[in-house]
C-alpha positions in Angstrom: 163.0 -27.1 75.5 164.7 -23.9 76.1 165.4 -23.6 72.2 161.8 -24.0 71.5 160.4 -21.5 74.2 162.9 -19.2 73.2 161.4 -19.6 69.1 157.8 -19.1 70.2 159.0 -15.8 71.9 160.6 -14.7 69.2 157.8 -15.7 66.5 154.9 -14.0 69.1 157.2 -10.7 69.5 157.6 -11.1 65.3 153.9 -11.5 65.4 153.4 -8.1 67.5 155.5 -5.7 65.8 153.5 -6.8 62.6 150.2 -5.8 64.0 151.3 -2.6 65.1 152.8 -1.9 62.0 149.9 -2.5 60.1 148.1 -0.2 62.5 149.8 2.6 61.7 150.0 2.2 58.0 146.4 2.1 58.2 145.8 5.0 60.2 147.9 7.0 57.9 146.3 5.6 54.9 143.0 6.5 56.7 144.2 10.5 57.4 145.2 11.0 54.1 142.1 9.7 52.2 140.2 11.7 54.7 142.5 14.5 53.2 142.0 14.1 50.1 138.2 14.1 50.2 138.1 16.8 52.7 140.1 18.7 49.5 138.6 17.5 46.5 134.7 18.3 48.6 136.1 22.3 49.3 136.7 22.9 45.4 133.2 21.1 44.6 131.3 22.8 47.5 132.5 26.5 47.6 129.1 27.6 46.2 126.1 28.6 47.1 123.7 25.7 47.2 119.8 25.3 47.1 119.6 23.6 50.2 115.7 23.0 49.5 116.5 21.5 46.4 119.3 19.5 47.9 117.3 17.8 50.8 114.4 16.8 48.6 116.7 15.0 46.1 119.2 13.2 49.0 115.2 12.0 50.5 114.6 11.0 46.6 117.7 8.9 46.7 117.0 7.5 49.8 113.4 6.2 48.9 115.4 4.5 45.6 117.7 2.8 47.6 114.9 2.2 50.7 111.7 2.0 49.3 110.4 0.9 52.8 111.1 4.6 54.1 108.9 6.3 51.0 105.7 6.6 53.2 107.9 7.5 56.8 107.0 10.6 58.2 110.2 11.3 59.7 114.1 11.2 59.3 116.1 11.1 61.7 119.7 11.5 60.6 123.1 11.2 62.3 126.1 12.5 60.2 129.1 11.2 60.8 132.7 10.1 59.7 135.1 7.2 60.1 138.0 9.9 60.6 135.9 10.7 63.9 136.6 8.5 66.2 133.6 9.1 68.4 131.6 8.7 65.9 132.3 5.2 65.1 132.1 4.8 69.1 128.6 6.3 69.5 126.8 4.1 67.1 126.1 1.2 69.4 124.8 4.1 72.0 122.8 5.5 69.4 121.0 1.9 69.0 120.1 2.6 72.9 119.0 6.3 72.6 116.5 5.5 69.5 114.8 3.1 71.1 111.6 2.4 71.4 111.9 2.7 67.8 109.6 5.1 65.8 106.9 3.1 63.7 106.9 6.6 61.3 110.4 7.8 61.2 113.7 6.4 59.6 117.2 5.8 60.8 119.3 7.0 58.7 123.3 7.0 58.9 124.9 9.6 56.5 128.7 10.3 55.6 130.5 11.1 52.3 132.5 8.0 52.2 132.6 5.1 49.6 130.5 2.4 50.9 133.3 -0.2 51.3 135.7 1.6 52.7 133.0 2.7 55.5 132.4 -1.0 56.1 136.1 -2.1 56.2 136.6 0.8 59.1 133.1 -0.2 60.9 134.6 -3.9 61.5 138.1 -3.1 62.0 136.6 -0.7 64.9 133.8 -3.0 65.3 131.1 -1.0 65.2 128.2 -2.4 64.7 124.2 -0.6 64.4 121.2 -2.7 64.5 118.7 0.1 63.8 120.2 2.5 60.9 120.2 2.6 57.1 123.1 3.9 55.8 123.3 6.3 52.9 127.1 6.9 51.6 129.0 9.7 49.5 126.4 12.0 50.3 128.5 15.5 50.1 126.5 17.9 48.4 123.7 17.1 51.4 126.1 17.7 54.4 127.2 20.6 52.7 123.9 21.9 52.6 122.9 21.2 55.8 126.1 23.2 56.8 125.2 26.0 54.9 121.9 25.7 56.4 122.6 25.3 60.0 125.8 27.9 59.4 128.0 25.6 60.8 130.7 25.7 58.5 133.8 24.4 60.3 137.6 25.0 59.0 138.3 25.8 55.2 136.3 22.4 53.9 132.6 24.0 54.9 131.5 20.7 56.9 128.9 20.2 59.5 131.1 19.6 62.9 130.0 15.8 63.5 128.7 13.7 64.8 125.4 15.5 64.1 121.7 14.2 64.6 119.4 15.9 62.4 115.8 15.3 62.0 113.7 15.9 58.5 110.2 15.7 58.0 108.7 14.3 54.8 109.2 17.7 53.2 112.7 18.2 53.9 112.3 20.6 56.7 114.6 20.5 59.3 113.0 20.4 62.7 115.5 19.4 64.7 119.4 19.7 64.7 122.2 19.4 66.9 125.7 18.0 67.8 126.4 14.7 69.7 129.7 15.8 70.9 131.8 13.1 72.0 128.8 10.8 74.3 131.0 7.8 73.2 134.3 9.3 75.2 135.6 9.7 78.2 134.3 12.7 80.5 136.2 13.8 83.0 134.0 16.6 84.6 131.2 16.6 86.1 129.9 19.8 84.0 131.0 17.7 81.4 128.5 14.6 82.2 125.8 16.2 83.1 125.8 18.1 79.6 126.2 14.5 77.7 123.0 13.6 79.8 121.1 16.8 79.0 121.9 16.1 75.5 120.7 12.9 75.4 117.6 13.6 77.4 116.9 16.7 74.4 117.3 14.3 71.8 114.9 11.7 73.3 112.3 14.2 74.2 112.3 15.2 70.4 111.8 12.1 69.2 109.3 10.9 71.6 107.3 14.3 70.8 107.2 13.3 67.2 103.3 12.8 65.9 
């Protein structure tokens, strides 16, 4: 009895030190593919860009792929990343914060990240989103909504994210502006009530939509 208590002890701590392995070959596999894109993005996206041009062909794309979103009047975008980590927290908030949802205006989830490789972080984070689209590898348009919004952040010329945009049918940006970390932990009271003044802005946009 002893023998075989002492076996399943062994076995679950064998079990353990497996998983936590794997989790940190997989966060390092994560950090440098991030790297790598966050490279290979700087040497394609060092130029000038028509950012006019730019957000008429990424709503183009979009209608292809969604051709329920052709005749929307609005697009309400949220860039993010699955190296963020709030980012892949704050989707199941941002379910809550959309909501009522807009008969006229899209959802629309953006990064510049394979599409499988997005999924495969979404459930091992399980994340989930009832309410978004989700558009992937979508560089050349975050790069122009940096240069747009001049938010350029660190040598790779990326919006800082997560970052809730809103288009109308033309591509003009009528509303823009960072989530910060609403997913995480706040430890201030300044801190909170900012989160909450955030929230309310973004929810007052949308409701004044029309």
């Amino acid at each position: 009895m002893k023998k075989s208590v002492k076996i399943i002890l062994i076995v679950s701590l064998i079990v353990n030190i497996c998983f936590v392995v794997l989790q940190i070959v997989g966060s390092f596999q994560r950090s440098a593919t991030i790297e790598r894109n966050i490279k290979s993005n700087y040497k394609q996206f060092t130029k000038v860009v028509d950012v006019d041009q730019v957000k008429r062909s990424f709503l183009d794309s979009l209608h292809k792929k969604y051709p329920e979103t052709t005749n929307k009047k609005y697009f309400f975008i949220n860039i993010w990343g699955t190296g963020d980590g709030w980012s892949i927290k704050q989707l199941p908030i941002l379910d809550t914060l959309i909501t009522p949802l807009k008969s006229d205006v899209s959802y629309i989830l953006v990064n510049d990240e394979k599409p499988d490789y997005s999924v495969r972080i979404l459930k091992q984070d399980t994340a989930t989103t009832n309410n978004f689209l989700f558009m992937h590898q979508c560089e050349e348009f975050m790069y122009a909504m940096s240069q747009e919004l001049r938010m350029k952040r660190s040598y790779y010329n990326y919006p800082r994210i997560p970052l809730i945009l809103i288009l109308d049918q033309s591509g003009k940006t009528i509303f823009s502006d960072t989530l910060e970390a609403i997913a995480g932990p706040r430890w201030w009271p300044k801190e909170k009530e900012a989160d909450e003044k955030h929230i309310a802005l973004i929810k007052k946009t949308l409701h004044e939509l029309k």
